[in-house]
C-alpha positions as CSV (number, residue, x, y, z in Angstrom):
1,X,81.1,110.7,109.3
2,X,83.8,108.7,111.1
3,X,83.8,105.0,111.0
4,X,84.0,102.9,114.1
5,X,87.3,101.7,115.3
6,X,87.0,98.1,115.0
7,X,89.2,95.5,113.0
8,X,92.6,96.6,111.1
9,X,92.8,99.8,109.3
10,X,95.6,100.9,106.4
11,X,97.3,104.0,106.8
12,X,98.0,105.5,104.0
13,X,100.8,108.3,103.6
14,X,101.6,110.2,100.6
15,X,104.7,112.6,100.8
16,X,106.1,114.5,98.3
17,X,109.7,114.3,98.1
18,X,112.3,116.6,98.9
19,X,115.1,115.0,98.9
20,X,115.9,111.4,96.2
21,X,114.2,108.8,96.7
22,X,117.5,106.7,97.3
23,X,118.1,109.1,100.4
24,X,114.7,109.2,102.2
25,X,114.8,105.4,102.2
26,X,118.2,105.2,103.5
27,X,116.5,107.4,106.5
28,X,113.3,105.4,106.5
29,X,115.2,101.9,106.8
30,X,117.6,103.0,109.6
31,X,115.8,105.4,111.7
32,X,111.8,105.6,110.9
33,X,111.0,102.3,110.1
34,X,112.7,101.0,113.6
35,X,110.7,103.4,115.3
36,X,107.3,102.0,114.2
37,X,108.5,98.5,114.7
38,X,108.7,99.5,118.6
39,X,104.8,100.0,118.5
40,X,102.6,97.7,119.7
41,X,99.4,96.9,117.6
42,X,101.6,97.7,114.3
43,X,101.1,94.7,111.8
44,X,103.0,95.6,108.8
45,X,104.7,98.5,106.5
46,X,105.0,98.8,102.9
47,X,107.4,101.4,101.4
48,X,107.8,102.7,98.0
49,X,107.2,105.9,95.2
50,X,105.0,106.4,92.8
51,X,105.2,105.6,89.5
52,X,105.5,109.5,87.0
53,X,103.3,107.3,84.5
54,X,100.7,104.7,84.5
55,X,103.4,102.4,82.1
56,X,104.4,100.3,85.0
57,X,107.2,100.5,84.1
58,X,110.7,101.7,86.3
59,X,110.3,105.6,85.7
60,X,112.8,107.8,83.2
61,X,112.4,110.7,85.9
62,X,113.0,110.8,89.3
63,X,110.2,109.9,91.7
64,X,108.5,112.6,93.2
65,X,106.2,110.8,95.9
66,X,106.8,108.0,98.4
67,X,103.8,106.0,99.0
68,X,103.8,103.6,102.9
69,X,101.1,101.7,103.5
70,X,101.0,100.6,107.4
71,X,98.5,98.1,108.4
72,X,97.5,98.7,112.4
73,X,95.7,96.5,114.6
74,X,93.3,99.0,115.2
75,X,92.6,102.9,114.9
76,X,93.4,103.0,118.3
77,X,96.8,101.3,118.3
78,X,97.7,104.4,115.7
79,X,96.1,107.1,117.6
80,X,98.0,105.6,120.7
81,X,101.7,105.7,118.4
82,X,100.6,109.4,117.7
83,X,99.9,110.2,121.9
84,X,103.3,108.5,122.5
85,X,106.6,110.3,123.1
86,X,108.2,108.3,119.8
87,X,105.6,110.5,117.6
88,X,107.5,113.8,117.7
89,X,111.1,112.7,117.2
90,X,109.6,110.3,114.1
91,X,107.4,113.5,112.4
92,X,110.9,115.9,113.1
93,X,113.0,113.1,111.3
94,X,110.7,112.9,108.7
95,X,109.9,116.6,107.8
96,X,113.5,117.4,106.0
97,X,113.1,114.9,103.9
98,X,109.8,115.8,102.1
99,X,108.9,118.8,100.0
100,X,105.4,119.6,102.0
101,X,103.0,118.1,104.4
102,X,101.7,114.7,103.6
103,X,98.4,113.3,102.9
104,X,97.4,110.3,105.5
105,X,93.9,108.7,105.2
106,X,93.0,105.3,107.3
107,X,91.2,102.3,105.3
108,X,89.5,100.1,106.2
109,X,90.8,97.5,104.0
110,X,90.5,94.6,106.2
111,X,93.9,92.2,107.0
112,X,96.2,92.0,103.8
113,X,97.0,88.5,102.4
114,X,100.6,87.4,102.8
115,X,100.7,87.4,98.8
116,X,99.6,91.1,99.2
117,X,102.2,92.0,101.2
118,X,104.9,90.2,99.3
119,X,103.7,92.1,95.8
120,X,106.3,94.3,94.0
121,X,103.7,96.8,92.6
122,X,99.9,98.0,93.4
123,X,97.7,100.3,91.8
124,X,95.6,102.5,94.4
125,X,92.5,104.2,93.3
126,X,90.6,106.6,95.5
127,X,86.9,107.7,95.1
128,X,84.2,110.2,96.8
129,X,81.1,109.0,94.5
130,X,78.4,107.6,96.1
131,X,78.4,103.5,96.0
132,X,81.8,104.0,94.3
133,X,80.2,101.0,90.9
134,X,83.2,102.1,89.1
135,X,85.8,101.2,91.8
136,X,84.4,97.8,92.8
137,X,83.9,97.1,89.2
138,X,87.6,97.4,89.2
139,X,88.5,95.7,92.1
140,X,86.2,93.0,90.7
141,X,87.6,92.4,87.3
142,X,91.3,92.4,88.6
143,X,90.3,89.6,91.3
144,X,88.7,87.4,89.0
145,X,91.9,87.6,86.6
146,X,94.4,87.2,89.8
147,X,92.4,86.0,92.6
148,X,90.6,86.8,95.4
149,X,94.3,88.5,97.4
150,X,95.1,90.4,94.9
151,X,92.6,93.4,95.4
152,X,90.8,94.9,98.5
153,X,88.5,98.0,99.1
154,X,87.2,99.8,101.6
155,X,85.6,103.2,103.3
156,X,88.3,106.0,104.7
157,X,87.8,105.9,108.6
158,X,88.0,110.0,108.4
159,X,84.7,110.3,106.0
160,X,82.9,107.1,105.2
161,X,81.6,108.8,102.0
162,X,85.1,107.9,100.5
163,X,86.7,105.0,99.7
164,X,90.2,103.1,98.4
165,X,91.2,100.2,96.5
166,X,94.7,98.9,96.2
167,X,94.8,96.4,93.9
168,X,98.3,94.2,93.9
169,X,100.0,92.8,91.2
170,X,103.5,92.7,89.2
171,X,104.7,95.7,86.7
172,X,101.6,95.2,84.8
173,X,99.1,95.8,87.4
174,X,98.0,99.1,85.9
175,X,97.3,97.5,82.3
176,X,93.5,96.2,82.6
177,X,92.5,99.8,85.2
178,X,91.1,102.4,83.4
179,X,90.4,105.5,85.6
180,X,86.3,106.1,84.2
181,X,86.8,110.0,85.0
182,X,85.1,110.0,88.7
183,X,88.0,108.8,90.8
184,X,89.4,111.3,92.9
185,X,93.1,109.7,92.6
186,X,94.9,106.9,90.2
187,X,98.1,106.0,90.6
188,X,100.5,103.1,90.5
189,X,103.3,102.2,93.5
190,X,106.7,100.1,92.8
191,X,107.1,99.0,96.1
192,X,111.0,99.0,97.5
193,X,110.2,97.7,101.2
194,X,107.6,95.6,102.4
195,X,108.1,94.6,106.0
196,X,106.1,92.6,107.8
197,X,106.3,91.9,111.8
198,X,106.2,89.7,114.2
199,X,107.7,88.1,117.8
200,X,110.0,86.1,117.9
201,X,109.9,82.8,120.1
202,X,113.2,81.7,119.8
203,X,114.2,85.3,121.2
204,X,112.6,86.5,123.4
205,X,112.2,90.3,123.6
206,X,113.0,90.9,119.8
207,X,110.7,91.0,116.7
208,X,111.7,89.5,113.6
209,X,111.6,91.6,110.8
210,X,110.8,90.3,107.3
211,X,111.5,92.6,104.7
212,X,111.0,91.9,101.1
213,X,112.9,94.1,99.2
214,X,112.9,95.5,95.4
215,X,115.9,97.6,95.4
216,X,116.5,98.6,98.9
217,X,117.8,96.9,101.9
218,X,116.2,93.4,100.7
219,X,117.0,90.4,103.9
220,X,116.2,89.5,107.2
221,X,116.3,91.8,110.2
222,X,115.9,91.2,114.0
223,X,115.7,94.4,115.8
224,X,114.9,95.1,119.9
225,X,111.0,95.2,120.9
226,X,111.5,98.1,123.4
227,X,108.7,97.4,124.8
């Protein structure tokens, strides 16, 4: 059962890599991220792999998955990215870079807290059983030890029967989660780019660009609204 399109919703992609890590965020940076910076009703994009272990710790192997989370104004502002002519040139660029098709679910996760957005690391946990105790129960217990912005949850737009939490955090976010055994997926993200928009009034007709970066392309942007 589909959820309603009301309020902000999470995109979440999961590609696996086909190229380094280094190289498909080179590409992301200078000709995807641009892209869906253009469209309107986009809020904010965070870029990064996932961790080969649950350690939290930088990784002895080469990443195998990139992780973005892209918060939307609505459902409808991403469905409308997907209807436009950007969508095909963005999926083309994309697909030599990646090892397969990826996995994208929407979340509804509500509007992430500036201290979210800024965070270096999150753990994101997936589950399809019904009331989903064991994932509040961990969304609870790392709120209470790192406040109320540090973790969110909420039901996948495509099937309300399943559900997310990110939970955000430093290296050691990982530590206190213990995967109970009914969790669909567990695993932990370094973020490299988190990038959040918004217009400028100083210039009008760009969007300032705040990136925080972890290794890649850290700094301020401005870059053309096209629109």
């Amino acid at each position: 059962m589909a959820a309603s399109d009301s309020g902000p919703v999470a995109e979440l992609v999961e590609n696996p890599l086909g190229v380094p890590f280094a190289i498909f965020m080179d590409v992301f940076t200078a000709e995807l991220e641009p892209i869906l910076l253009a469209q309107p009703g986009l809020i904010s994009i965070m870029t990064g792999f996932v961790m080969p272990c649950d350690s939290g710790r930088e990784p002895a192997t080469a990443p195998s998955m990139a992780v973005s989370l892209t918060q939307w104004e609505s459902l409808a502002a991403h469905s409308a990215f997907l209807a436009s002519p950007a969508a095909q040139p963005f999926f083309q660029r994309v697909q030599p870079l990646t090892a397969g098709p990826p996995t994208i679910q929407h979340f509804r996760l509500g509007h992430l807290a500036p201290r979210a957005l800024g965070s270096s690391y999150s753990h994101i946990c997936k589950s399809d059983v019904p009331g989903h105790s064991s994932l509040r129960a961990a969304v609870a217990g790392h709120v209470h030890s790192h406040g109320k912005e540090a973790g969110v949850m909420g039901p996948c737009t495509e099937d309300t029967a399943r559900a997310a939490a990110v939970l955000f955090g430093d290296h050691t976010v990982a530590d206190s989660v213990r995967n109970p055994g009914d969790w669909a997926a567990a695993y932990t993200v370094s973020w490299q780019r988190n990038t959040v928009k918004r217009r400028s009034h100083s210039l009008p007709g760009f969007i300032v660009v705040h990136p925080v970066g972890f290794g890649y392309h850290a700094g301020l942007d401005i870059v053309k609204n096209k629109k």
